[in-house]
C-alpha positions in Angstrom: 0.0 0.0 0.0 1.6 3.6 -0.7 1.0 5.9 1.8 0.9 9.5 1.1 0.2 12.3 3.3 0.1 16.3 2.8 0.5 18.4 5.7 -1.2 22.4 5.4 -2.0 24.8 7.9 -5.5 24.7 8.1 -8.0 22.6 5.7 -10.5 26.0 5.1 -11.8 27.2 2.0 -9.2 27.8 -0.5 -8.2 26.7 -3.9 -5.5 24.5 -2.1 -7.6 22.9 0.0 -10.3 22.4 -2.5 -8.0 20.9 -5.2 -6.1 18.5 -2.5 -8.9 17.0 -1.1 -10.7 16.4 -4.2 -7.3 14.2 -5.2 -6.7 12.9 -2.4 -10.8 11.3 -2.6 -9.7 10.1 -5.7 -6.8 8.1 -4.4 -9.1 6.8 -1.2 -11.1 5.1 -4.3 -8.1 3.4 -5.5 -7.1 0.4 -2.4 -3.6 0.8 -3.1 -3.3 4.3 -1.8 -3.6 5.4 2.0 -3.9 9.1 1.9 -3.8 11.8 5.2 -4.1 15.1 6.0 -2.3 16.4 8.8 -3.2 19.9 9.9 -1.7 22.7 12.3 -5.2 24.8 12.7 -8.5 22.6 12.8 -11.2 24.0 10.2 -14.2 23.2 8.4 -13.5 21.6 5.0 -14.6 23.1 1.7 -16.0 19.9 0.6 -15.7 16.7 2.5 -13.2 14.2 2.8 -13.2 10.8 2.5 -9.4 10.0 4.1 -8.4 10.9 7.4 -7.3 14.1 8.8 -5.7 14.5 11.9 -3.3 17.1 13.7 0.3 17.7 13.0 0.9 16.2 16.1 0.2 12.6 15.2 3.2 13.5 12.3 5.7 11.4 14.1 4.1 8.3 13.4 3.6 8.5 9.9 6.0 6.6 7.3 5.5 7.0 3.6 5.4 10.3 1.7 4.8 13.3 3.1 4.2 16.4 0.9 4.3 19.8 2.7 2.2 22.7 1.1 4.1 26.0 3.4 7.4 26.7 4.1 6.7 26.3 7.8 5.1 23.0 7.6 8.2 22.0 5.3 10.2 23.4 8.2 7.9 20.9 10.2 8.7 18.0 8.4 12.2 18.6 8.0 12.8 18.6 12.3 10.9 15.6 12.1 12.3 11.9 12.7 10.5 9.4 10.8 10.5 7.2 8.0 9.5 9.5 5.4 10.3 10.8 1.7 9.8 14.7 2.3 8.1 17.0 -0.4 7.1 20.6 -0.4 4.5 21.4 -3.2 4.8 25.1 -3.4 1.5 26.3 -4.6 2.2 29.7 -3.7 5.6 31.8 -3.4 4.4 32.7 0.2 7.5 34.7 0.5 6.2 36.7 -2.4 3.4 38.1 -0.5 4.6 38.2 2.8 7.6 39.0 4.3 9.9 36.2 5.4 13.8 35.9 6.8 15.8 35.0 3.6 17.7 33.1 5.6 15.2 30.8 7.2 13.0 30.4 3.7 16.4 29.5 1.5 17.7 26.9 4.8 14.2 25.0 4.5 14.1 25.5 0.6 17.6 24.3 0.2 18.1 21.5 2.3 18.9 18.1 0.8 16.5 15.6 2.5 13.7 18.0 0.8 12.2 17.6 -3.0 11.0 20.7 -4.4 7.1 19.9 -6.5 6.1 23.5 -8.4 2.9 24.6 -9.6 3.8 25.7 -12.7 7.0 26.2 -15.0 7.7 29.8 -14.3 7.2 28.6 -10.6 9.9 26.4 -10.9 11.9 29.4 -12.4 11.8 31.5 -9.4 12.3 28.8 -6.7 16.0 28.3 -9.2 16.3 31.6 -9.4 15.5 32.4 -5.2 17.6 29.2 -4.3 19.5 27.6 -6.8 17.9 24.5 -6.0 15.7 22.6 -9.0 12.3 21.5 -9.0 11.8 17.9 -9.1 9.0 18.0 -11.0 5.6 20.3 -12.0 2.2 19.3 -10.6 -0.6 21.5 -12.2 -3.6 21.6 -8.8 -2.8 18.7 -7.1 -2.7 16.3 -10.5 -2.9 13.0 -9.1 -0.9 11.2 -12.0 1.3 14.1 -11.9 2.2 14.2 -8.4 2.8 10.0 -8.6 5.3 10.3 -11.3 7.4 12.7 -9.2 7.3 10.9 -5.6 7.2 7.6 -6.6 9.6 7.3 -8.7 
């Protein structure tokens, strides 16, 4: 059984959300898959999920891939021991908006035990061009065939 989880801040109402849970139902149809939602702030769903959701806490225990959607939850998987193949799907250049330490965004960004999954091609250019590090692959919202050629492989 592959076992995939995401970890986000908070499940609410947002394009994110929307488009991970509606994969992530798709993969619960499919008995090979185990998919789970860890989550820092609880929230109601945009539409409702079929896998389970839990809080970050319970992290520790999980072995199998784990995909990250902030840099702080990446940050969160990174300081955490377990048995797991560590993603961060950047959806959004979060530093873009807000501001953020260079220092702290380019030290989660560029460390090694962390793959790199973009949004889109001129996504991938900028995380290059902010850290130098490439993207290892391009998963258009939450692509499910996508996303399983880049962390299963």
């Amino acid at each position: 059984m592959k076992k995939i989880a995401a970890i986000l801040d908070t499940l609410s109402a947002s394009q994110n959300s929307f488009y991970l849970i509606k994969g992530f139902n798709k993969l619960q149809d499919d008995n090979q898959y185990s998919p789970v939602c860890f989550y820092t702030n609880l929230s109601a769903t945009p539409v409702k999920t079929h896998f389970a959701c839990m809080n970050v806490s319970y992290y520790s225990h999980f072995d199998g891939v784990t995909i990250a959607t902030t840099i702080d939850t990446a940050n969160t998987v990174l300081k955490t021991n377990n048995n797991s193949k560590k993603f961060l799907y950047l959806w959004d250049m979060e530093w873009l908006r807000t501001p953020m330490d260079f220092n702290y965004v380019n030290s989660v960004l560029s460390d090694p035990e962390l793959s790199i999954i973009s949004r889109s091609n001129s996504h991938s250019d900028l995380i290059k061009n902010y850290c130098n590090k490439d993207a290892a692959g391009v998963v258009q919202d939450w692509n499910m065939s996508q996303l399983e050629d880049i962390v299963w492989t």
